[in-house]
Biotite code that builds the C-alpha atoms (Angstrom):
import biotite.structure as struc

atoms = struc.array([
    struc.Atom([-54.776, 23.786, 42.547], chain_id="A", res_id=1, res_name="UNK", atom_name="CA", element="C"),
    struc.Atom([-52.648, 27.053, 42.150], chain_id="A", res_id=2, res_name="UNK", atom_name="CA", element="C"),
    struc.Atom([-54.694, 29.928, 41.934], chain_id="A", res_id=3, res_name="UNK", atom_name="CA", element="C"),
    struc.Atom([-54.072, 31.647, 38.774], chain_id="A", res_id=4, res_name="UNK", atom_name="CA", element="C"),
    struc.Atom([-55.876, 34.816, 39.316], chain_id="A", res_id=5, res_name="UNK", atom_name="CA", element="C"),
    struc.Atom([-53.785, 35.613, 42.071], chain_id="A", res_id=6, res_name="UNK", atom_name="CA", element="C"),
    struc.Atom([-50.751, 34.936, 40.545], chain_id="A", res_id=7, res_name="UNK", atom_name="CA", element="C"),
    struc.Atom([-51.699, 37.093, 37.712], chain_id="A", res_id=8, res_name="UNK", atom_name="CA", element="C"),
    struc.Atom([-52.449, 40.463, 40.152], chain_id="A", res_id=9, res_name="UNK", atom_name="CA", element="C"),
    struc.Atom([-48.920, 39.148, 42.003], chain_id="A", res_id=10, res_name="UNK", atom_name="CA", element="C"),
    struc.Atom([-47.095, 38.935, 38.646], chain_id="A", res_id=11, res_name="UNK", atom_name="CA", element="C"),
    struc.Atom([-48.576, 43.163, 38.226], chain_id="A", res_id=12, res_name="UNK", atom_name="CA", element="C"),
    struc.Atom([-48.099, 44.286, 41.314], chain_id="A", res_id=13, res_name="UNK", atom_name="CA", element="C"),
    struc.Atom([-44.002, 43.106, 41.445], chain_id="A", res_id=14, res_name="UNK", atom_name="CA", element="C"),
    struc.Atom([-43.726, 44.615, 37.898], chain_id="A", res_id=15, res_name="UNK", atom_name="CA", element="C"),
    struc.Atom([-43.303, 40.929, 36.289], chain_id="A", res_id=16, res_name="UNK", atom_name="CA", element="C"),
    struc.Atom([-45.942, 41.655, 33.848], chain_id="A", res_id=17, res_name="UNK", atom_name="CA", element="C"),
    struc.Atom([-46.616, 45.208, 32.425], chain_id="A", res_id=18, res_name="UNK", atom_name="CA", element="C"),
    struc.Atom([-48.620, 46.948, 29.868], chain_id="A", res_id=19, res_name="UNK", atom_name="CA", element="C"),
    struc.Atom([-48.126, 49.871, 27.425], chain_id="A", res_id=20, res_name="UNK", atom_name="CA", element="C"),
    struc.Atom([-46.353, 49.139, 23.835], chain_id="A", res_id=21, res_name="UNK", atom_name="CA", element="C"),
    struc.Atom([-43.361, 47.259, 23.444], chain_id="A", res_id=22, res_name="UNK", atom_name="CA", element="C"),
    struc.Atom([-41.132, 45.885, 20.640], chain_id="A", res_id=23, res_name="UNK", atom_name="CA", element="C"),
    struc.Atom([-39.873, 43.273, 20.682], chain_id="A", res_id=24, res_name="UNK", atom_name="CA", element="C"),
    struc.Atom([-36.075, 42.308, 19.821], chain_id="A", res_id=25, res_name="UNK", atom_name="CA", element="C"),
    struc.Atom([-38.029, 39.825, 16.671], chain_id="A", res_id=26, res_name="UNK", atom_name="CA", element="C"),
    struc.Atom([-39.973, 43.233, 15.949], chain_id="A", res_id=27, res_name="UNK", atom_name="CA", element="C"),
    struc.Atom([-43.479, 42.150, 17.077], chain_id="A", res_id=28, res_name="UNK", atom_name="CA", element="C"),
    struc.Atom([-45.669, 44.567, 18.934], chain_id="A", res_id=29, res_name="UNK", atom_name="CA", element="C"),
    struc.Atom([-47.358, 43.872, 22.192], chain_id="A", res_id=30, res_name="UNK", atom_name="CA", element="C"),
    struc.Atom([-49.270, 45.733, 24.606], chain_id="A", res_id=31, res_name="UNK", atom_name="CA", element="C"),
    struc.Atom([-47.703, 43.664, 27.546], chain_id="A", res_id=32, res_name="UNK", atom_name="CA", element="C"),
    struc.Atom([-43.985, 42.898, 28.463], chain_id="A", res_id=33, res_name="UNK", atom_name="CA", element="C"),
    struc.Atom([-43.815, 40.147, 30.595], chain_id="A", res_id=34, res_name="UNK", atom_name="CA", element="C"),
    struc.Atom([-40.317, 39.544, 32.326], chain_id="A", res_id=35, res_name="UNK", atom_name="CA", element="C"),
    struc.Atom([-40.574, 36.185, 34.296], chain_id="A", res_id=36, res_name="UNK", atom_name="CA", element="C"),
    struc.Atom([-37.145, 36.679, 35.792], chain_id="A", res_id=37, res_name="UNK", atom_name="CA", element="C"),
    struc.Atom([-38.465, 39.273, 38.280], chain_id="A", res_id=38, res_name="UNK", atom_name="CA", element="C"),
    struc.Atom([-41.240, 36.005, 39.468], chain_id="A", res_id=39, res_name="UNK", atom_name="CA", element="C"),
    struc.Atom([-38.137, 33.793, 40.053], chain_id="A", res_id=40, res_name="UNK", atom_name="CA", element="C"),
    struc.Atom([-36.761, 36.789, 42.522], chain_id="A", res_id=41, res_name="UNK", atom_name="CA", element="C"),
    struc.Atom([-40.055, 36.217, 44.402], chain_id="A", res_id=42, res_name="UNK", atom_name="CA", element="C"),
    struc.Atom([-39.568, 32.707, 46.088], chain_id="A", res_id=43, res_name="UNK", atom_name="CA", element="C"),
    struc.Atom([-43.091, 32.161, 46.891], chain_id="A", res_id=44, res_name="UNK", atom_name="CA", element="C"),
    struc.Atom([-44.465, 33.467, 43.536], chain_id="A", res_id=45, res_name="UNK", atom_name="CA", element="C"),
    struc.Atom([-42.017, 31.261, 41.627], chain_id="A", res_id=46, res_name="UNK", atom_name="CA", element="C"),
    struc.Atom([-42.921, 28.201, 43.759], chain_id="A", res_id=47, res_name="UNK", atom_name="CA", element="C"),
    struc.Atom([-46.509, 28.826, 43.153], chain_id="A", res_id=48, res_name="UNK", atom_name="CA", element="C"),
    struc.Atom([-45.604, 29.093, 39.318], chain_id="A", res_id=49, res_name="UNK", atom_name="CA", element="C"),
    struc.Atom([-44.030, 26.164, 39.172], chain_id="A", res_id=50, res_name="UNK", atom_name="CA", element="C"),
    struc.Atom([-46.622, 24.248, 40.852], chain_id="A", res_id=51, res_name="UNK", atom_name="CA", element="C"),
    struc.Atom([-48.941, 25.624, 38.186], chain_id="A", res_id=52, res_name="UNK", atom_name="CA", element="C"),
    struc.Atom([-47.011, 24.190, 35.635], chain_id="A", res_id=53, res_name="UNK", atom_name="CA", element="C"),
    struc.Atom([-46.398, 20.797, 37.009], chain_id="A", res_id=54, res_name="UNK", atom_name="CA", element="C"),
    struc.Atom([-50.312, 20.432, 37.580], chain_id="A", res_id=55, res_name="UNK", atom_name="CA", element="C"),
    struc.Atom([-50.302, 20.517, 34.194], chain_id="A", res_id=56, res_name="UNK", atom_name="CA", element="C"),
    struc.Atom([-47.964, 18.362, 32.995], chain_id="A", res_id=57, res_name="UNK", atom_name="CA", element="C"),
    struc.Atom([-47.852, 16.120, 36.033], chain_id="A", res_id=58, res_name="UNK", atom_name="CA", element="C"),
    struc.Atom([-49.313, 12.788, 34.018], chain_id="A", res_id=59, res_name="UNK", atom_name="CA", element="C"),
    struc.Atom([-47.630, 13.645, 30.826], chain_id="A", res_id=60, res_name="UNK", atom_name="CA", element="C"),
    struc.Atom([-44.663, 10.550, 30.673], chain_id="A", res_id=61, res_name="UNK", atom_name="CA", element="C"),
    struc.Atom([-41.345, 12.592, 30.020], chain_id="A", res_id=62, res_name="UNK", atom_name="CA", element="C"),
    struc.Atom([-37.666, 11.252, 30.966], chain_id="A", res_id=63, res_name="UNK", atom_name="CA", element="C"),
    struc.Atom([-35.988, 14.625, 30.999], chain_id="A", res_id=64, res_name="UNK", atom_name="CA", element="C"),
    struc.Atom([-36.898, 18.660, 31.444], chain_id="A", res_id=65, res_name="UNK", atom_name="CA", element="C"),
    struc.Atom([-35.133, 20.895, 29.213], chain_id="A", res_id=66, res_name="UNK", atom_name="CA", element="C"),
    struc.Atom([-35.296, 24.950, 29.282], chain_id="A", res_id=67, res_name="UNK", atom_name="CA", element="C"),
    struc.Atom([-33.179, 27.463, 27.086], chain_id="A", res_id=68, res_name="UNK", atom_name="CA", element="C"),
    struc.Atom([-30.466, 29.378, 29.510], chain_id="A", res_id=69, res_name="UNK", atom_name="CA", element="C"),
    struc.Atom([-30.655, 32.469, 31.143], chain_id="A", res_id=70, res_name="UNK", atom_name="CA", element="C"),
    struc.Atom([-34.653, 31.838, 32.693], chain_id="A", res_id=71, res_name="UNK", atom_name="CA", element="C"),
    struc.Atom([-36.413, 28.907, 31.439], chain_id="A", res_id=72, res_name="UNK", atom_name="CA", element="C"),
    struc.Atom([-34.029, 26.631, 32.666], chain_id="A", res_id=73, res_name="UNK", atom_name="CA", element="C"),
    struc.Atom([-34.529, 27.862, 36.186], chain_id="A", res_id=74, res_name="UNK", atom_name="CA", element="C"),
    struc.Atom([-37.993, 27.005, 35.470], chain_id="A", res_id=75, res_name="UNK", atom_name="CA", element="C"),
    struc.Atom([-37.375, 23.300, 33.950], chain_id="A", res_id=76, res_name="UNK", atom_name="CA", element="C"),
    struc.Atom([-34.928, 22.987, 37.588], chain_id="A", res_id=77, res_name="UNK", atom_name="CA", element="C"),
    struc.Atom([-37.599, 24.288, 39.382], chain_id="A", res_id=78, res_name="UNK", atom_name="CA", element="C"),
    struc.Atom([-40.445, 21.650, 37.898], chain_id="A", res_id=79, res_name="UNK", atom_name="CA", element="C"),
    struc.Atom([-37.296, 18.746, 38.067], chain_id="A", res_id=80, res_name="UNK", atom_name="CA", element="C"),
    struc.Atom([-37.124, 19.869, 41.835], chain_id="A", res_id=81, res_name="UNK", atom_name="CA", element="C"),
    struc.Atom([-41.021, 19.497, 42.403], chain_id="A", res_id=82, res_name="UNK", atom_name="CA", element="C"),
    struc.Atom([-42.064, 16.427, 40.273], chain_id="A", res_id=83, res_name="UNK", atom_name="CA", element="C"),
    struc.Atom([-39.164, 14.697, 42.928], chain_id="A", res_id=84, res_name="UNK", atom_name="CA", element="C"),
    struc.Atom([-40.187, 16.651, 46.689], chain_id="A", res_id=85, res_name="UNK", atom_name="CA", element="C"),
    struc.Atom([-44.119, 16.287, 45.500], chain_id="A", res_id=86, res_name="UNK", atom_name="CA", element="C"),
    struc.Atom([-44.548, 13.256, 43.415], chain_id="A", res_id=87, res_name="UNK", atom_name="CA", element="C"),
    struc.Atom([-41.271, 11.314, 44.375], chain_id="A", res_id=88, res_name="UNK", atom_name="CA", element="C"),
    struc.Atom([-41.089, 11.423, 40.129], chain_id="A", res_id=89, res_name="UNK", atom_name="CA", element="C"),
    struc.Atom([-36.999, 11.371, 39.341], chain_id="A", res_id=90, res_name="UNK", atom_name="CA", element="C"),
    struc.Atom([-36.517, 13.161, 36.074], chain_id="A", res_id=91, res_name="UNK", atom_name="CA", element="C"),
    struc.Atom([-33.319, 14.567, 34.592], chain_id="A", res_id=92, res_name="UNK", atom_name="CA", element="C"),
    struc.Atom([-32.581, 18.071, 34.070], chain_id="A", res_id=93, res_name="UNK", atom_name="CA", element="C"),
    struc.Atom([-30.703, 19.870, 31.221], chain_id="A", res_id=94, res_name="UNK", atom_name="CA", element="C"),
    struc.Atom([-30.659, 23.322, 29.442], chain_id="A", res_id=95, res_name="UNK", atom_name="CA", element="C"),
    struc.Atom([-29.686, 24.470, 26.391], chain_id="A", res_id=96, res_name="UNK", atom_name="CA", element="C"),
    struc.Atom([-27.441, 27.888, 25.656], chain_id="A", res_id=97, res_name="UNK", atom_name="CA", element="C"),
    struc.Atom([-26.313, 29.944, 22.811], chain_id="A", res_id=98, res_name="UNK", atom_name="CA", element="C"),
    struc.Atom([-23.194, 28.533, 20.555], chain_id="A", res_id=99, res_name="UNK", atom_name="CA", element="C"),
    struc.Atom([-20.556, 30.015, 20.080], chain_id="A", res_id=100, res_name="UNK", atom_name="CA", element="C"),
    struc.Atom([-17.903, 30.479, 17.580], chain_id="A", res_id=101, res_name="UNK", atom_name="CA", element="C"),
    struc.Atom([-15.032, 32.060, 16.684], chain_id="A", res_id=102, res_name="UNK", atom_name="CA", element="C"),
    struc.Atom([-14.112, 34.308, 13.515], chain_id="A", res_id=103, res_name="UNK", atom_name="CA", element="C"),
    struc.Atom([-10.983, 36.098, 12.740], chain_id="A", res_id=104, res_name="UNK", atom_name="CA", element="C"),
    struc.Atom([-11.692, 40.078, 12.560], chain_id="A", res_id=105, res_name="UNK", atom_name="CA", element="C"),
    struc.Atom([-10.053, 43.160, 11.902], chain_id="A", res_id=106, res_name="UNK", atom_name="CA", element="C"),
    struc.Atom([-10.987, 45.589, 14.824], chain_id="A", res_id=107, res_name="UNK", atom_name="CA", element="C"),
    struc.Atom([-8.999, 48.689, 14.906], chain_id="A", res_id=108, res_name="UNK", atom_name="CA", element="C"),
    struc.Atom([-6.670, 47.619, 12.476], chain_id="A", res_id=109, res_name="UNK", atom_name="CA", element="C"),
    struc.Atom([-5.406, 44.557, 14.332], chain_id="A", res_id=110, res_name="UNK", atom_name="CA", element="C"),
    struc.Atom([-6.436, 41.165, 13.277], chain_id="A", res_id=111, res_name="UNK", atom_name="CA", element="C"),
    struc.Atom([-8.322, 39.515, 16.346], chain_id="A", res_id=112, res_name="UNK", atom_name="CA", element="C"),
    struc.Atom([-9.705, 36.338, 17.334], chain_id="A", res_id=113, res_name="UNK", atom_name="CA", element="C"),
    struc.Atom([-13.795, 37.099, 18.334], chain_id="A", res_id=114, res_name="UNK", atom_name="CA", element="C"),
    struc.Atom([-16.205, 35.048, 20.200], chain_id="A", res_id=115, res_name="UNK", atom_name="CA", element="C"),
    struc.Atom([-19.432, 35.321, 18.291], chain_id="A", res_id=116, res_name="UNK", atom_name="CA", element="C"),
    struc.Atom([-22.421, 34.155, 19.885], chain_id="A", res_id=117, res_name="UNK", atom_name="CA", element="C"),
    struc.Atom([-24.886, 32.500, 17.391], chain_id="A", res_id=118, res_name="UNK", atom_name="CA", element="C"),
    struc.Atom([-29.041, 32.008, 17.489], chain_id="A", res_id=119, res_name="UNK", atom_name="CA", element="C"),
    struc.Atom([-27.936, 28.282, 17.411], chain_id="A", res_id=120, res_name="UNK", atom_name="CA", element="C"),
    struc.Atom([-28.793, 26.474, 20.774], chain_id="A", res_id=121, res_name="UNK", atom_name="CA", element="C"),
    struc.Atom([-26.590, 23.539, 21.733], chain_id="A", res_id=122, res_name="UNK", atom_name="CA", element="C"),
    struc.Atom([-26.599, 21.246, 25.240], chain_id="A", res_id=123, res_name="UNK", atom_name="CA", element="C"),
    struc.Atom([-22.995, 21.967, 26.567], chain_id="A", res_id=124, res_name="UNK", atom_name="CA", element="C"),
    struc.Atom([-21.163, 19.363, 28.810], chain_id="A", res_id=125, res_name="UNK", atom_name="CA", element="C"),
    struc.Atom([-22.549, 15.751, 29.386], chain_id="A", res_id=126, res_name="UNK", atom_name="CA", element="C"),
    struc.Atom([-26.449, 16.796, 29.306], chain_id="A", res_id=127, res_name="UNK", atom_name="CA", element="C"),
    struc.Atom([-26.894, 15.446, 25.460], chain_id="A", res_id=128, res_name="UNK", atom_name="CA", element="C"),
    struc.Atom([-27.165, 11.523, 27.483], chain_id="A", res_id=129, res_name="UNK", atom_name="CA", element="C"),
    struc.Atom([-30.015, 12.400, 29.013], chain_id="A", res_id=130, res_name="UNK", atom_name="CA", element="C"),
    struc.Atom([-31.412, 14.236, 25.683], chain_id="A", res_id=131, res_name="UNK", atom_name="CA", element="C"),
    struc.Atom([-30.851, 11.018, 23.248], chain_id="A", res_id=132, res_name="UNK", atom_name="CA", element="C"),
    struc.Atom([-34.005, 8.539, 23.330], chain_id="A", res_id=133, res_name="UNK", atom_name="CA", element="C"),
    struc.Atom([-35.483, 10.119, 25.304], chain_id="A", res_id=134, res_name="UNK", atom_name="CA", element="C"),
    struc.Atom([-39.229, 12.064, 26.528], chain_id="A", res_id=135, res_name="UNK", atom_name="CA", element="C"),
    struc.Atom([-38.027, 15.541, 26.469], chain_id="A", res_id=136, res_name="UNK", atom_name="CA", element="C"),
    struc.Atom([-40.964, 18.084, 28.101], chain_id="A", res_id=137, res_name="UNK", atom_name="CA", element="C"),
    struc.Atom([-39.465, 21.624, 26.984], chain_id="A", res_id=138, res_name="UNK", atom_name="CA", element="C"),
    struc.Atom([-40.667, 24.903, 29.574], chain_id="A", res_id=139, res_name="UNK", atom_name="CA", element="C"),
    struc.Atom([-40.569, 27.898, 28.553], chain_id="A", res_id=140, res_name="UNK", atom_name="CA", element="C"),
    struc.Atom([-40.855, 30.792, 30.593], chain_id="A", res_id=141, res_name="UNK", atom_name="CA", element="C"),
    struc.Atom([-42.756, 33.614, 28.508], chain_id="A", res_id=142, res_name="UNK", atom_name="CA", element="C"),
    struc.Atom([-43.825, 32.550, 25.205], chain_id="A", res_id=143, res_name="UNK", atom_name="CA", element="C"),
    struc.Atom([-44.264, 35.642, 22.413], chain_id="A", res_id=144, res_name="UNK", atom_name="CA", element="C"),
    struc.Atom([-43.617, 34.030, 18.726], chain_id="A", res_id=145, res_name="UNK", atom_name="CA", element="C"),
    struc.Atom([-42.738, 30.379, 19.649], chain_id="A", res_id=146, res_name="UNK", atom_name="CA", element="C"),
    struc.Atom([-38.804, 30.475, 18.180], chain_id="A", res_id=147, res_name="UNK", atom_name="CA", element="C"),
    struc.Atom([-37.284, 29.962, 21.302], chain_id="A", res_id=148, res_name="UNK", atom_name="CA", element="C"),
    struc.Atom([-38.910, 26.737, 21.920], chain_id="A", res_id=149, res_name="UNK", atom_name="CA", element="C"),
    struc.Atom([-39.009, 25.879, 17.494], chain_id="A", res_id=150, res_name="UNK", atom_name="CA", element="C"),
    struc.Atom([-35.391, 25.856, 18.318], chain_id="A", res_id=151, res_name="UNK", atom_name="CA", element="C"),
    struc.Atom([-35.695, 23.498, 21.206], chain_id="A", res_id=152, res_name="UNK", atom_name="CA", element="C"),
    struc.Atom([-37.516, 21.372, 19.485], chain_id="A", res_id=153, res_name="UNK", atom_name="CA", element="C"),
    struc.Atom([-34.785, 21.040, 16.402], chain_id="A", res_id=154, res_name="UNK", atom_name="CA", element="C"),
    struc.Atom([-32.274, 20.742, 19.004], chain_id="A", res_id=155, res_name="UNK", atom_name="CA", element="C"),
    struc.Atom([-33.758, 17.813, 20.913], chain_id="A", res_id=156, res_name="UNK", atom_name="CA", element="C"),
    struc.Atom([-34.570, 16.262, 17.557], chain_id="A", res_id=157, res_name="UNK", atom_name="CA", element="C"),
    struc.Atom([-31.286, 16.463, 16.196], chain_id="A", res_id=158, res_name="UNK", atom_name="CA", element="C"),
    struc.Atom([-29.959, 14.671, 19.879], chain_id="A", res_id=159, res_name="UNK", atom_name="CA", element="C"),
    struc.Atom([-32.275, 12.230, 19.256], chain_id="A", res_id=160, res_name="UNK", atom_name="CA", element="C"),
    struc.Atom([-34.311, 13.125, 21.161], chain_id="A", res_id=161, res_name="UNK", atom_name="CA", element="C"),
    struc.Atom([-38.734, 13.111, 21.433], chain_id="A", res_id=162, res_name="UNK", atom_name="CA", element="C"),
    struc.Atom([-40.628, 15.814, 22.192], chain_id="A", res_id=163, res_name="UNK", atom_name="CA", element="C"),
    struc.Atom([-42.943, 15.226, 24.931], chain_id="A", res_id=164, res_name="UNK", atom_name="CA", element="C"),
    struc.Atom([-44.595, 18.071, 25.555], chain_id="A", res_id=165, res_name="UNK", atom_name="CA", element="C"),
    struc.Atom([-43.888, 21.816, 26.121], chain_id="A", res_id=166, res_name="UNK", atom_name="CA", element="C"),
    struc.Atom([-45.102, 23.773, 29.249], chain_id="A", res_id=167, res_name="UNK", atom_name="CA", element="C"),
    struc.Atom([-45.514, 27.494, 29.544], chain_id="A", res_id=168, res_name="UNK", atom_name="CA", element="C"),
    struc.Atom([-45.188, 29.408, 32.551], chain_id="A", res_id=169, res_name="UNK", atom_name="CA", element="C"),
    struc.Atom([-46.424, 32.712, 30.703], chain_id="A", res_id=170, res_name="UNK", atom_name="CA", element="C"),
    struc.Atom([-48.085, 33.802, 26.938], chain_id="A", res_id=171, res_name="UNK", atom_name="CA", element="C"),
    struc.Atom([-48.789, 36.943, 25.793], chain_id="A", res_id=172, res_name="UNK", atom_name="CA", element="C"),
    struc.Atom([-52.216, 36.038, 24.539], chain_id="A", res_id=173, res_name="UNK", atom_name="CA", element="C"),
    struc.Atom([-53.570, 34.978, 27.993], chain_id="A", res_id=174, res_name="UNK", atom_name="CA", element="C"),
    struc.Atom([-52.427, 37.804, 29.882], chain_id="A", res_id=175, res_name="UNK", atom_name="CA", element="C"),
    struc.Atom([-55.268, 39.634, 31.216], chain_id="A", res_id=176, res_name="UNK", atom_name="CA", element="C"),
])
């Protein structure tokens, strides 16, 4: 069993999790700011995360782990990795990024093509097979208001996907 205590103090001391008042980019106040990023630089913290997090969802029957780009996806990996080395479990793993589009714009008085990059999350390449009927278990990283993974959950549902479960690695509340 991981020992969550100790993870906490580790996730303080490397500066992962700090206090003081912060905004955040949705305009909610907290009084921590927790960036899980700097956890994944620490190899030993992030494998003792991600053992956390498969403890919990270890019995729960999902086909596929899905994580939003830029962090929780290293996170779903991460869990994919485990539930195979630990548990000889073979799930897929996919992540979802940011769509983009392109408008026409006049910047400095030349018309220009712009890549705009939307709140809309799509799964780029083959990954949507592995999305469509089937158990998705969504991770997120830090959760603060829950949009990042309401937009999962729209996503997977509109691949055709079922939601299994979700699995958080760190929420504001709990922080102590």
């Amino acid at each position: 069993m991981t020992n969550q205590n100790g993870i906490i103090e580790r996730l303080y001391a490397h500066g992962a999790v700090r206090t003081g008042h912060f905004v955040y980019t949705k305009g909610g106040h907290w009084s921590h700011y927790s960036d899980m990023v700097v956890a994944l630089n620490d190899v030993g913290m992030a494998l003792e995360i991600t053992d956390g997090m498969v403890e919990l969802i270890r019995n729960l029957e999902f086909d596929t782990v899905a994580g939003p780009a830029h962090a929780d996806d290293k996170w779903a990996f991460a869990i994919a990795v485990e539930l195979r080395g630990k548990y000889g479990r073979e799930v897929k793993f996919v992540y979802a990024q940011e769509r983009t589009e392109v408008v026409t714009a006049t910047v400095a008085g030349e018309i220009r093509q712009l890549k705009v990059i939307t709140e809309d999350l799509i799964f780029p390449r083959q990954q949507r097979q592995f999305v469509k009927g089937k158990r998705v278990l969504v991770v997120c990283d830090v959760m603060s208001t829950g949009s990042t993974v309401e937009k999962m959950i729209r996503l997977i549902q509109a691949e055709g996907g079922i939601v299994a479960g979700i699995v958080v690695a760190c929420g504001h509340s709990g922080i102590k």
